[in-house]
Every structure is written in structure tokens, then in C-alpha cells.
N, C-alpha and C positions, 0 to 999 in steps of 0.2 A: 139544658139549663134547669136543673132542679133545683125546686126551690122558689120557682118561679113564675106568676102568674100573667094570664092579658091583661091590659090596664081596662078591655069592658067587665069582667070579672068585679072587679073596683067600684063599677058604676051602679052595680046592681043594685044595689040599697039607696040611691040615692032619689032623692024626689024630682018630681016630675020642671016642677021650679028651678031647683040646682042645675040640673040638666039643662034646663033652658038660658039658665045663667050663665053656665058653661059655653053652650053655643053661640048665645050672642057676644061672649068675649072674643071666643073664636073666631068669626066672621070679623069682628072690628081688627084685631091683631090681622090679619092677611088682608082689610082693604090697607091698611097701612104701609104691610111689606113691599121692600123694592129691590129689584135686583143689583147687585155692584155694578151695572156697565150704568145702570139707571139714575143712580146716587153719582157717581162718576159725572154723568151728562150732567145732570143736575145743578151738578157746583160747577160746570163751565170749564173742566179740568181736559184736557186733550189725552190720547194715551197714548202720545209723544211726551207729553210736557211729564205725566206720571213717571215714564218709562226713567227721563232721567233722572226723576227724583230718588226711583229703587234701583237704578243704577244699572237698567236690564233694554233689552230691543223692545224696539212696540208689540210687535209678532205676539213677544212673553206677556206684557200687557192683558193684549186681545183674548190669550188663551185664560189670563188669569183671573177677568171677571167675569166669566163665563163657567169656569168651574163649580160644578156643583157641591165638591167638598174637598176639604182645604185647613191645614196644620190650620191652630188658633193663633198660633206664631205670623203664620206669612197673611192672614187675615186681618191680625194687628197690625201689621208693616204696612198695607196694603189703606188701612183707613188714616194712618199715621200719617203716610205720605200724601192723602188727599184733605191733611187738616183738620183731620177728628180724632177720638180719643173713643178705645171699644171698650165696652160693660156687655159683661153678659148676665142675663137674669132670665129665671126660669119663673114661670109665669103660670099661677095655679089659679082653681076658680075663684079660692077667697084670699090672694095675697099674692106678690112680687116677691122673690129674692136676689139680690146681688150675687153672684157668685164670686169669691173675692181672688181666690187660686190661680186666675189669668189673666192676673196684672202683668204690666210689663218685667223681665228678667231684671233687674239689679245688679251690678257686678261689685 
């Protein structure tokens, strides 16, 4: 990959405060994170009750919140059918952005 640097390369010049700022976003964003079978349980949704809603066996279900990676496509279908709607946004130390490119398909 030339051309290409480590993101701690990045870090070098940054102050010891940013750094800190950094981290403590860090840590907040992951006590936040929750796994799909956990959001799932969550909302009190079975992965019977899911499975007919994507039209698939439970078995598929079972494997499919549990993957660890996964088209943005069947991830969309996947929050869609438990009644949410996905944004994605990338998350820097001084500011949020939307990423708008993975909205749903259109026909």
C-alpha cells in the first residue's frame, strides 16, 4: 500500500490533552456498543419472529447476528426488519459525520 501511512504516525504531533480526548471518546463509544443478537434481545424480537420477517430459517438468523462482518446491504435488511432505520457515521476526535452513500437502494 504506497502511499500509505499508520493512523499512530497521525498521532505524533498531537497533544497530550487531544490524546486524552481521544480516548475518553473512545472508551464511551464501546461502553455503548452492542452486539446484533443483544439489540435483537433487546427489543424483545424472537429469531423466529425475525427470521419471517427476512423471509429466511432461524438456523440463518442465529448465524446472522453473530457475524462478525457483513455486506452493508444485508446489515440494513437486517435493522430494517427489527424496526430501525441504519446511519452510518464515522466518528473523529472533534466532530461526527454522516456518511450519506449507504442509504437505502432506490429503484
Amino acid at each position: 500500500m504506497s502511499g500509505h501511512r499508520p493512523f499512530s504516525n497521525l498521532k505524533k504531533g498531537w497533544s497530550p490533552e487531544r490524546i486524552a480526548r481521544g480516548e475518553a471518546h473512545k472508551a464511551k463509544l464501546a461502553a455503548e456498543m452492542v452486539s446484533l443478537e443483544q439489540l435483537r434481545e433487546g427489543l424483545g424480537i424472537s429469531q423466529e419472529e425475525l427470521a419471517n420477517v427476512l423471509d429466511v430459517q432461524q438456523p440463518a438468523i442465529s448465524k446472522l447476528v453473530r457475524r462478525p462482518d457483513m455486506k452493508v446491504s444485508t446489515l440494513r435488511e437486517l435493522i430494517a426488519a427489527m424496526g430501525g432505520e441504519m446511519h452510518i457515521t464515522a466518528t473523529f476526535a472533534d466532530r461526527s459525520v454522516e456518511i450519506g452513500n449507504f442509504t437505502a437502494a432506490t429503484a
